[in-house]
Kinemage of the C-alpha trace (Angstrom):
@kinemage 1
@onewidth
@group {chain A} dominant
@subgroup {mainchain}
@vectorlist {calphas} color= white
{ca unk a 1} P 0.000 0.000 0.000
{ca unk a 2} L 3.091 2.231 0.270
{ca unk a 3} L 3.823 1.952 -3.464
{ca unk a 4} L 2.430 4.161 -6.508
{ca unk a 5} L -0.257 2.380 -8.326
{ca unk a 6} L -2.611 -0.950 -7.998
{ca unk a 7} L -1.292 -2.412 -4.890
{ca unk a 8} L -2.370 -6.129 -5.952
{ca unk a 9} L -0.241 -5.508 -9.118
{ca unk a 10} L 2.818 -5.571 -6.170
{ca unk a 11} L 1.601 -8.360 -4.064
{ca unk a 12} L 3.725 -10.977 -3.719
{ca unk a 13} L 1.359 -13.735 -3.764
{ca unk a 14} L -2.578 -12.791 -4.848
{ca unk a 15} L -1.593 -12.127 -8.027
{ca unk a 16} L 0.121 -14.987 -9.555
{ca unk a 17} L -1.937 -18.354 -8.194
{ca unk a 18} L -2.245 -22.177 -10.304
{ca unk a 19} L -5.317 -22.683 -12.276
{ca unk a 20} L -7.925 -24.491 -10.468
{ca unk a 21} L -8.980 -25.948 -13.628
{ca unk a 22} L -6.111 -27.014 -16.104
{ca unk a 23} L -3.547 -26.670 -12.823
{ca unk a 24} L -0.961 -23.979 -15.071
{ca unk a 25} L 0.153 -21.281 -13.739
{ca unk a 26} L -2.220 -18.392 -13.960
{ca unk a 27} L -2.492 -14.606 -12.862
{ca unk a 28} L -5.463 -13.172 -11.559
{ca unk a 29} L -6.927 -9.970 -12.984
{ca unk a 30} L -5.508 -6.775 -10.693
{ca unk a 31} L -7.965 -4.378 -12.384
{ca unk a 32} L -10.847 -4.672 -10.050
{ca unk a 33} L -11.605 -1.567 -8.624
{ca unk a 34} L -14.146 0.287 -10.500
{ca unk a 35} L -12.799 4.683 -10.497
{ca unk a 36} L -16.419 5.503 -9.588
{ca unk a 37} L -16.087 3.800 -6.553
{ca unk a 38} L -13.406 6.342 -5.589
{ca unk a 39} L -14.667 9.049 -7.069
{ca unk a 40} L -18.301 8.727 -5.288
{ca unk a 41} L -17.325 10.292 -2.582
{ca unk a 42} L -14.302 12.290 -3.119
{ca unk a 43} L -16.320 15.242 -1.080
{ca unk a 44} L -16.242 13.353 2.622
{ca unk a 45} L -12.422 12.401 2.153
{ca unk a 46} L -11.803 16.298 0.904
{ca unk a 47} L -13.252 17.535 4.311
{ca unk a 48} L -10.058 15.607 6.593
{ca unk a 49} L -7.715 14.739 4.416
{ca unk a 50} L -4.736 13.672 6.297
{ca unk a 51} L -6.886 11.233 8.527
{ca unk a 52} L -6.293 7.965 8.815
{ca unk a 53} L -9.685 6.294 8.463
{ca unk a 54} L -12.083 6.991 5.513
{ca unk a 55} L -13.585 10.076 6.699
{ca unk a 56} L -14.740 11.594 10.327
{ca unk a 57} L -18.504 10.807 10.576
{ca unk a 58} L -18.544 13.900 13.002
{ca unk a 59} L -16.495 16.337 10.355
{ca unk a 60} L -19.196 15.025 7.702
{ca unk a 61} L -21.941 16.448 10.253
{ca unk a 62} L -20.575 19.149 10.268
{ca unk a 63} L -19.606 20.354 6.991
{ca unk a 64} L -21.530 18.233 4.606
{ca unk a 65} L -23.592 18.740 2.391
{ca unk a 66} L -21.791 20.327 -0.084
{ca unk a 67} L -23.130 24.027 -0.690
{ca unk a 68} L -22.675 24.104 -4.314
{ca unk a 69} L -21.444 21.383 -7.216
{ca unk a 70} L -20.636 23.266 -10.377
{ca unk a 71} L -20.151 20.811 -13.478
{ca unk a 72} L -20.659 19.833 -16.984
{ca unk a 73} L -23.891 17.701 -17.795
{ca unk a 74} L -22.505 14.777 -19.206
{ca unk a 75} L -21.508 13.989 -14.936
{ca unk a 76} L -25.368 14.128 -14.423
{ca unk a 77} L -25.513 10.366 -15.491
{ca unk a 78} L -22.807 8.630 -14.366
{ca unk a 79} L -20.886 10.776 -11.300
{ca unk a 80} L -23.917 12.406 -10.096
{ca unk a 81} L -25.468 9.468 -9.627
{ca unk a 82} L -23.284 7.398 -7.751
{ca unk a 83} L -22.815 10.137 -5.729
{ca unk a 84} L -25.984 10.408 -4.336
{ca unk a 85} L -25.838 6.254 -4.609
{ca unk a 86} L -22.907 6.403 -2.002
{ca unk a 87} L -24.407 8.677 -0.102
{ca unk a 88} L -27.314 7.605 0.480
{ca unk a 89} L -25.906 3.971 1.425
{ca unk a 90} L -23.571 5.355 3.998
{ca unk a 91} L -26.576 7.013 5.295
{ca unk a 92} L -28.376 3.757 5.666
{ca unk a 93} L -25.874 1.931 7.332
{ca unk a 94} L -24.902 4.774 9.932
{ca unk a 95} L -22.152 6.227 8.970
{ca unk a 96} L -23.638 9.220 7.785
{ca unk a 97} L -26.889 11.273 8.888
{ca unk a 98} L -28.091 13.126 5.768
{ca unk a 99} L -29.605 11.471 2.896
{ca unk a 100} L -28.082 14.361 -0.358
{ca unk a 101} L -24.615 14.899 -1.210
{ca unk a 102} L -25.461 18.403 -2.867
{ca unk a 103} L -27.428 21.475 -1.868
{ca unk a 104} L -26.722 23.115 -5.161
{ca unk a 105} L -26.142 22.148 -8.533
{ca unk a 106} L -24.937 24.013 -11.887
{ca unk a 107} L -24.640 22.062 -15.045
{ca unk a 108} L -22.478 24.726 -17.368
{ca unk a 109} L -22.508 25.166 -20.653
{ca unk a 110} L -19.014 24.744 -22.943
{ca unk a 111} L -17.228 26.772 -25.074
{ca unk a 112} L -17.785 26.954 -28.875
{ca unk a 113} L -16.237 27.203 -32.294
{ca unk a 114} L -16.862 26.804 -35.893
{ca unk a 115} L -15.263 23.567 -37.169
{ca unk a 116} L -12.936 24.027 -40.344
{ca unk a 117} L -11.810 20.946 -42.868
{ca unk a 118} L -9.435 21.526 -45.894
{ca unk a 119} L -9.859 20.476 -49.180
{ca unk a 120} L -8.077 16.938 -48.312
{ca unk a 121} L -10.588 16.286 -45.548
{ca unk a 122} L -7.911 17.140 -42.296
{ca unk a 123} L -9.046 19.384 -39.549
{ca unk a 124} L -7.819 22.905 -39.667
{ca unk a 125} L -7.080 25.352 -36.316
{ca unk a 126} L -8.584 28.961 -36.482
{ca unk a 127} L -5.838 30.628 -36.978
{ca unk a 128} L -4.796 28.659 -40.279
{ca unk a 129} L -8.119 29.767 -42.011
{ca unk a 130} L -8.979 33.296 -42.907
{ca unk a 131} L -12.538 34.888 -44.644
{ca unk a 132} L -12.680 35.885 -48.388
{ca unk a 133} L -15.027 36.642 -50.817
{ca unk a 134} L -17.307 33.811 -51.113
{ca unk a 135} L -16.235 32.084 -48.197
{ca unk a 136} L -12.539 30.837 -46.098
{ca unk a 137} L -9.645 29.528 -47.240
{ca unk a 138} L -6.422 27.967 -46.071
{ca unk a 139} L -3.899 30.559 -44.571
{ca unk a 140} L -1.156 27.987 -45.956
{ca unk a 141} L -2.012 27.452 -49.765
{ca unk a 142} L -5.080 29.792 -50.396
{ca unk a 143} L -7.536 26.701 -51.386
{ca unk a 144} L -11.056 26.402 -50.229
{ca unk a 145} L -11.849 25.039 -46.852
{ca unk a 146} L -15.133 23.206 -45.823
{ca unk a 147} L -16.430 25.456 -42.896
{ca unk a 148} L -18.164 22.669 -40.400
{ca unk a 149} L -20.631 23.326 -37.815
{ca unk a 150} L -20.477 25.520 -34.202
{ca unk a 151} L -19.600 22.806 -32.000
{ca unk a 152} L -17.807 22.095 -28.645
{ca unk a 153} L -14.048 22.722 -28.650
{ca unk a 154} L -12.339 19.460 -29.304
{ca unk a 155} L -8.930 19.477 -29.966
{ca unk a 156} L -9.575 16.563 -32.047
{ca unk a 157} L -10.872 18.672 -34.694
{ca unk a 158} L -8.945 21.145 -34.094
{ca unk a 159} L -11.899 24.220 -33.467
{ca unk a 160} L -10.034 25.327 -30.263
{ca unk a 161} L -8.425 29.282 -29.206
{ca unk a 162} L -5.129 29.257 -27.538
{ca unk a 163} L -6.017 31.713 -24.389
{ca unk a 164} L -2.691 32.548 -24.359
{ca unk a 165} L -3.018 34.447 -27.707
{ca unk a 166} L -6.102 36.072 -26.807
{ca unk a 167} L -4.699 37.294 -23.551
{ca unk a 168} L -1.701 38.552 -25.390
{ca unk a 169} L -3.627 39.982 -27.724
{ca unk a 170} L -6.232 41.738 -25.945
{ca unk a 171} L -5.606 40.968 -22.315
{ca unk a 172} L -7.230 38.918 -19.705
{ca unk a 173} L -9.845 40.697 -18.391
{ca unk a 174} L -11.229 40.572 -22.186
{ca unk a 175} L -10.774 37.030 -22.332
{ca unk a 176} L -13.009 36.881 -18.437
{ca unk a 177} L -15.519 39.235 -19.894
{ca unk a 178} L -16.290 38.031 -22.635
{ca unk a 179} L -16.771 34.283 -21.513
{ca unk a 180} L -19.375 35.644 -18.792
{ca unk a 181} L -21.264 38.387 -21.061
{ca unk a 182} L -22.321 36.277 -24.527
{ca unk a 183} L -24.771 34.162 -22.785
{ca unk a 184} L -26.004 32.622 -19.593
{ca unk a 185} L -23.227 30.143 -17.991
{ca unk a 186} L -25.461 26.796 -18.034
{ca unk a 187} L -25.861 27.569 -22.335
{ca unk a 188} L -22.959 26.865 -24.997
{ca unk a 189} L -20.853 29.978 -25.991
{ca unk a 190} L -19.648 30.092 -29.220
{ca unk a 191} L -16.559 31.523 -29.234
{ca unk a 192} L -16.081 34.702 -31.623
{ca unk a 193} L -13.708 37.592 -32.706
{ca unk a 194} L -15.993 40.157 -32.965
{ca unk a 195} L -17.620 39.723 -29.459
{ca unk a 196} L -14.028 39.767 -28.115
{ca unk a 197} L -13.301 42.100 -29.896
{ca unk a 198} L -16.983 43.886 -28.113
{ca unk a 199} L -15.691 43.067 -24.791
{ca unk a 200} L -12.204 44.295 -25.549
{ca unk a 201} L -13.940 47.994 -26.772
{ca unk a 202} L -16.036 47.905 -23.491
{ca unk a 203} L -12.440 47.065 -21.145
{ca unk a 204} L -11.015 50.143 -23.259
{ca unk a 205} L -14.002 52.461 -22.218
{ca unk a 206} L -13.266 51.475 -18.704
{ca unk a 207} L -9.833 52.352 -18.771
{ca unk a 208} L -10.211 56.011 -19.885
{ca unk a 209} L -12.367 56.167 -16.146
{ca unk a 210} L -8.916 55.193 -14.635
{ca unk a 211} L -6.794 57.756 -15.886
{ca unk a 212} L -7.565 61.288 -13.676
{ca unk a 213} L -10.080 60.189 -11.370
{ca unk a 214} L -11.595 62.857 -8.985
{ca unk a 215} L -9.239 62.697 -5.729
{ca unk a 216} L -10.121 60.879 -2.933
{ca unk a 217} L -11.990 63.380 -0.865
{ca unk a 218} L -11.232 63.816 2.713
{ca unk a 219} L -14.552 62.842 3.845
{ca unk a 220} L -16.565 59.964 1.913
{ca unk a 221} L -20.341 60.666 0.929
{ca unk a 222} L -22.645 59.513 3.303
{ca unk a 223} L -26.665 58.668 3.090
{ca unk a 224} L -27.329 62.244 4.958
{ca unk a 225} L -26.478 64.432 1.749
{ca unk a 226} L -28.842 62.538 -0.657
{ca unk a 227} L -31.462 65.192 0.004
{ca unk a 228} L -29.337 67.944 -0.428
{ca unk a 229} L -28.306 66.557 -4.291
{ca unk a 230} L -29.092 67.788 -7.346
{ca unk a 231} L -31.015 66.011 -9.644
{ca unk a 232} L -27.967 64.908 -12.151
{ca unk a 233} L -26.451 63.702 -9.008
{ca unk a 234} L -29.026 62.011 -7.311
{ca unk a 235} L -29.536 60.185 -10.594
{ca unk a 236} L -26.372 58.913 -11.139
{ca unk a 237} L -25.870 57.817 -7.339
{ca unk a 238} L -29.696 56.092 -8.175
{ca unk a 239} L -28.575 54.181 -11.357
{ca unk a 240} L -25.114 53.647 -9.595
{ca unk a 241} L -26.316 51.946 -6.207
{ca unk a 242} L -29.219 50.510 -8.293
{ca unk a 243} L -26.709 48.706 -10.484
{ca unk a 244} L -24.575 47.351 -7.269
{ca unk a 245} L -27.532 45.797 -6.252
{ca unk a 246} L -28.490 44.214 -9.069
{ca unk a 247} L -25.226 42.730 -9.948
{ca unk a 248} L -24.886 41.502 -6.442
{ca unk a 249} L -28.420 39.614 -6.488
{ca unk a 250} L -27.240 38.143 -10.384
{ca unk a 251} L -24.029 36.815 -8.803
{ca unk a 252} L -25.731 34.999 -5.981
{ca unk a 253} L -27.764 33.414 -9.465
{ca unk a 254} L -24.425 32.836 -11.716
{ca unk a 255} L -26.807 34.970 -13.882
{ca unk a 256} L -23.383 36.524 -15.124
{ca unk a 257} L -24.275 37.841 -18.453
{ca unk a 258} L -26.857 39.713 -16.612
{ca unk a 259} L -24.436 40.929 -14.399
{ca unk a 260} L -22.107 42.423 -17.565
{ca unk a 261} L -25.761 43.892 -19.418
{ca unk a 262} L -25.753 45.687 -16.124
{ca unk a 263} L -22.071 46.916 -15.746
{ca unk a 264} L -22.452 48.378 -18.907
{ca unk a 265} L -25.417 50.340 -17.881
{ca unk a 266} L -23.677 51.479 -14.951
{ca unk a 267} L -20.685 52.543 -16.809
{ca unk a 268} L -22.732 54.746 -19.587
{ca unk a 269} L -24.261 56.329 -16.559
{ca unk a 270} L -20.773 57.167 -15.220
{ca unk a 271} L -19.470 58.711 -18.606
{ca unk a 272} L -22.377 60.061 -19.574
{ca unk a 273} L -22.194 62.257 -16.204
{ca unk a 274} L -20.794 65.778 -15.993
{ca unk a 275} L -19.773 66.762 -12.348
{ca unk a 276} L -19.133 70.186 -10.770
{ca unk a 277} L -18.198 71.636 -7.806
{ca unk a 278} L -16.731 69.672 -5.107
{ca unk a 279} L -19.798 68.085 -4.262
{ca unk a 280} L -20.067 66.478 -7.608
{ca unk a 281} L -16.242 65.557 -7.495
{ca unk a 282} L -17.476 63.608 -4.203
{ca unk a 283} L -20.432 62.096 -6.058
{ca unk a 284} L -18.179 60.544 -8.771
{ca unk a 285} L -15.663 59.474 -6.826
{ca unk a 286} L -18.007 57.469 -4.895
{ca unk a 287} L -19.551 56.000 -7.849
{ca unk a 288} L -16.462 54.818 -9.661
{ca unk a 289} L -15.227 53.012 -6.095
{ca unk a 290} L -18.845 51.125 -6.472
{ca unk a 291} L -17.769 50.297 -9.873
{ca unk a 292} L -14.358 49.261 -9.246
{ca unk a 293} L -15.870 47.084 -6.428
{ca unk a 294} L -18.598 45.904 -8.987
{ca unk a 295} L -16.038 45.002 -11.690
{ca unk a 296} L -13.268 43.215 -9.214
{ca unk a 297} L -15.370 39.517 -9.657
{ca unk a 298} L -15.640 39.846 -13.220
{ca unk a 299} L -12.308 42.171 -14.926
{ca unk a 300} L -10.104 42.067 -11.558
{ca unk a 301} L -6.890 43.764 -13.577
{ca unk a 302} L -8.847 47.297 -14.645
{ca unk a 303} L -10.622 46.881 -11.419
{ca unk a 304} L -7.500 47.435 -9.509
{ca unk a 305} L -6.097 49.892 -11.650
{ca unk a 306} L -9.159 52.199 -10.936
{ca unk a 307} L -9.414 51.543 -7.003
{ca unk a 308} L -5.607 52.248 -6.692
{ca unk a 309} L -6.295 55.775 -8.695
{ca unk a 310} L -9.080 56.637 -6.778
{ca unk a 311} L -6.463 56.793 -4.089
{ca unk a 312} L -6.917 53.315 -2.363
{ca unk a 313} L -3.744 51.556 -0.553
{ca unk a 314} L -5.348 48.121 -0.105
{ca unk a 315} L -6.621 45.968 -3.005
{ca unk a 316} L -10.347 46.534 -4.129
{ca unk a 317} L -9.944 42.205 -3.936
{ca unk a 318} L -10.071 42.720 -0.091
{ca unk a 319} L -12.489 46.062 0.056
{ca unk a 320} L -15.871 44.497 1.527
{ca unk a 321} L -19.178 43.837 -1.102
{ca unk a 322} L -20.281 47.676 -1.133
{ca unk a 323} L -23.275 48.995 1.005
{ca unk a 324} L -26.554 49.882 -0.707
{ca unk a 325} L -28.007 53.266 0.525
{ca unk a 326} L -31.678 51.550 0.198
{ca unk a 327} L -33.346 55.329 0.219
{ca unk a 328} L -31.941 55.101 -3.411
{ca unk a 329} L -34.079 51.704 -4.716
{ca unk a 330} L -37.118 53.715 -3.964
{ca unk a 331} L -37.674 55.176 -7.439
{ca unk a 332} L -40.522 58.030 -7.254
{ca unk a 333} L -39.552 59.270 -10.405
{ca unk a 334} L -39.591 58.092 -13.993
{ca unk a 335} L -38.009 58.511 -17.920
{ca unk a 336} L -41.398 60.530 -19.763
{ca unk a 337} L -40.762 60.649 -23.693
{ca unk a 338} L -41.107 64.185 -24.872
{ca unk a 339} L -42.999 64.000 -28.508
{ca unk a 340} L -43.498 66.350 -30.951
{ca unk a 341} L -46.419 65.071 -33.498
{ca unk a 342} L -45.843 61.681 -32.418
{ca unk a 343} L -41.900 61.913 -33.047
{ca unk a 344} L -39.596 61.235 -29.952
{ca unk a 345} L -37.304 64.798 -29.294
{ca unk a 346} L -36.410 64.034 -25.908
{ca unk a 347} L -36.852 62.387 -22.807
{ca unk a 348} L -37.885 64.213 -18.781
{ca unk a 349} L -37.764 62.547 -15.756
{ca unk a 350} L -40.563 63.627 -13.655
{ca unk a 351} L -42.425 62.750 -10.629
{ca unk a 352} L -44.363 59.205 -10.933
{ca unk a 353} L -48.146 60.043 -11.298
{ca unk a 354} L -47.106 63.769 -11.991
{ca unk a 355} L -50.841 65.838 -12.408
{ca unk a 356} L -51.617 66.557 -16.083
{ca unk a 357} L -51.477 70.668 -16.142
{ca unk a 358} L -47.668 70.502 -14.219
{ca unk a 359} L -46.568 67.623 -17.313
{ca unk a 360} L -47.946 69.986 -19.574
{ca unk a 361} L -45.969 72.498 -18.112
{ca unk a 362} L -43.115 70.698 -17.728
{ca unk a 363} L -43.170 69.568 -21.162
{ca unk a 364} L -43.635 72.763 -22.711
{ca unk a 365} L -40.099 74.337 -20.538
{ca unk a 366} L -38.343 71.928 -22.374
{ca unk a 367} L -35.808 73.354 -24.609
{ca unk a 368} L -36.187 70.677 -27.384
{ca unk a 369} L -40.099 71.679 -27.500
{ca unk a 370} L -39.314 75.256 -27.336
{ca unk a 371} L -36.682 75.127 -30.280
{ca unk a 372} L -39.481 73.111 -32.485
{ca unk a 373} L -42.302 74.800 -31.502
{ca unk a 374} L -40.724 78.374 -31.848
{ca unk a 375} L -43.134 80.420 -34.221
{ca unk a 376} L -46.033 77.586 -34.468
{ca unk a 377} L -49.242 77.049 -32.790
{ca unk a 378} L -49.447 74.349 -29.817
{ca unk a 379} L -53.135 72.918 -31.043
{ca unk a 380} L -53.139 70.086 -27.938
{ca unk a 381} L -50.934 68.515 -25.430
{ca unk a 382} L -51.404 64.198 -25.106
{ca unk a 383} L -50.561 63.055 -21.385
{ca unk a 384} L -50.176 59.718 -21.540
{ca unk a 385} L -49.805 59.076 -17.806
{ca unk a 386} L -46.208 57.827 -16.604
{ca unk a 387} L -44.833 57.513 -20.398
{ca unk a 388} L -45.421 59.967 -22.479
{ca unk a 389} L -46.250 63.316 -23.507
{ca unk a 390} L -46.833 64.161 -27.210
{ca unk a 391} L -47.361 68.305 -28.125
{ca unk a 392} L -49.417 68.497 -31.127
{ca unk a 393} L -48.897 71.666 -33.378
């Protein structure tokens, strides 16, 4: 038992015996041992490893079941199973006292890529095929190649991306982001340039937030100004917090694609925003720490680069999940669409359930109506309660 390998492959005796029925010599089969009997129940040897008995019946207790199991489907028939086989029959003969191995369980989805052949029928990497008119050819010799279907990445046949190019190329964080954002983790994801690319454009409009952030203020906005705001503020410290939350709550789902829609909602918000005055300074500094610490799970590289610019010593890796000022979920306001004979010229946010004579009014002080209107006669005003107003001339 001290050796490498199948112990009864070194036993001096078991394995080589005399035929019971022609009386030769004979040697008995050493490959007995079935791997899914060891790998049934990995999970109670994982929990005390250096013990010197199968597992602690009191650790199990304690720590089992496992929280969450993350793997591909194809274990659902075979692994999964036995698992909860061995389990359960542990269970029934005492040495266990629950029943599941798994609280959790996410089947994910694998990675994608067109299939290429060449004209002699051999499989064909990526990166030796290239697009022309018509259709691809063979980087090598220019001749037509068979384009196959989107399938899993096999290196078989050859459809697979070296990450070590495409970090190279475009960095990690691309490589992260893009894996999460194209579609929900337990789906395939076909692997393509131009939504690397995407992500790589989206990691770029990030960076230009890193380079002359507001200073770190000498005291850190606090729920007690929110009143005091003005509306641009209070808006982006809404869609900011709003977004925090939201991302949070997607995590705890491995709804991570949702999680990316949202960052970039957050981060259109952010450079979309013109501050002034030091309180606005204050309100964008704030907002771009909540977006480093948002990012950090997902593009950890930029998301250090921006914490440390904001003025931060310790990593943003170590910085707590943010606090949510909950006064800022509670939306009383909402996005009206300003027409002008039934054509979209701009968009208010007003008070929810705002009367119809102060959206009127509203509506008509806005400088898009104003500059369309000028000279022309207003013949009626359409409220359509919460969503839009239309002026008729």
């Amino acid at each position: 038992m001290t050796l490498p390998g199948n112990p009864l492959d070194m036993h001096p005796k078991w394995k080589y015996v005399t035929c019971p029925n022609c009386g030769l010599n004979a040697e008995r089969e050493t490959d007995t041992f079935d791997t899914f009997f060891e790998s049934s129940w990995y999970f109670l040897r994982f929990i005390d490893p250096n013990s010197n008995i199968a597992f602690d019946p009191k650790k199990a207790s304690y720590w089992m079941p496992v929280d969450q199991y993350i793997g591909g489907v194809e274990h659902a028939v075979l692994h999964l199973l036995y698992s909860r086989f061995f389990t359960r029959a542990l269970s029934d003969i005492g040495y266990l006292k629950l029943k599941e191995p798994f609280s959790g369980l996410m089947t994910q989805g694998m990675v994608c890529h067109q299939s290429y052949k060449s004209k002699d029928n051999q499989w064909l990497f990526p990166n030796e095929v290239k697009k022309k008119e018509g259709g691809f050819v063979s980087v090598s010799d220019n001749l037509p190649v068979k384009v196959g279907r989107v399938e899993k990445m096999s290196k078989s046949k050859k459809n697979v991306v070296d990450p070590e190019e495409i970090i190279k190329s475009f960095g990690a964080d691309t490589a992260r982001l893009f894996m999460l954002s194209d579609s929900p983790p337990d789906r395939d994801l076909e692997w393509t340039e131009a939504g690397v690319e995407g992500s790589f454009r989206f990691i770029n409009k990030i960076f230009k937030l890193t380079i002359n952030p507001p200073l770190k203020p000498k005291d850190k906005l606090n729920r007690n100004e929110i009143k005091d705001l003005s509306p641009e503020n209070l808006e982006l410290l809404r869609t900011s917090h709003r977004s925090v939350q939201i991302i949070g709550d997607n995590i705890k789902r491995f709804s991570f694609n949702k999680c990316v829609a949202q960052l970039h909602i957050f981060v259109n918000a952010i450079t979309s925003f013109t501050h002034e005055g030091e309180v606005g300074e204050r309100v964008k500094h704030h907002v771009l720490e909540l977006l480093a610490q948002a990012l950090a799970p997902f593009t950890p590289h930029i998301a250090e680069e921006l914490w440390s610019n904001l003025g931060n010593s310790e990593f943003v890796s170590s910085s707590p999940w943010p606090d949510i000022f909950e006064d800022l979920l509670i939306d009383d306001t909402v996005e009206i669409a300003i027409q002008i004979n039934g054509k979209v010229r701009a968009k208010l946010r007003l008070p929810l359930d705002l009367p119809k004579e102060e959206a009127e009014a509203a509506a008509l002080s806005c400088e898009e109506v104003k500059k369309y209107m000028s000279g022309k006669e207003i013949k009626r005003i359409i409220v359509v309660p919460n969503r839009i107003i239309n002026v008729v001339g």
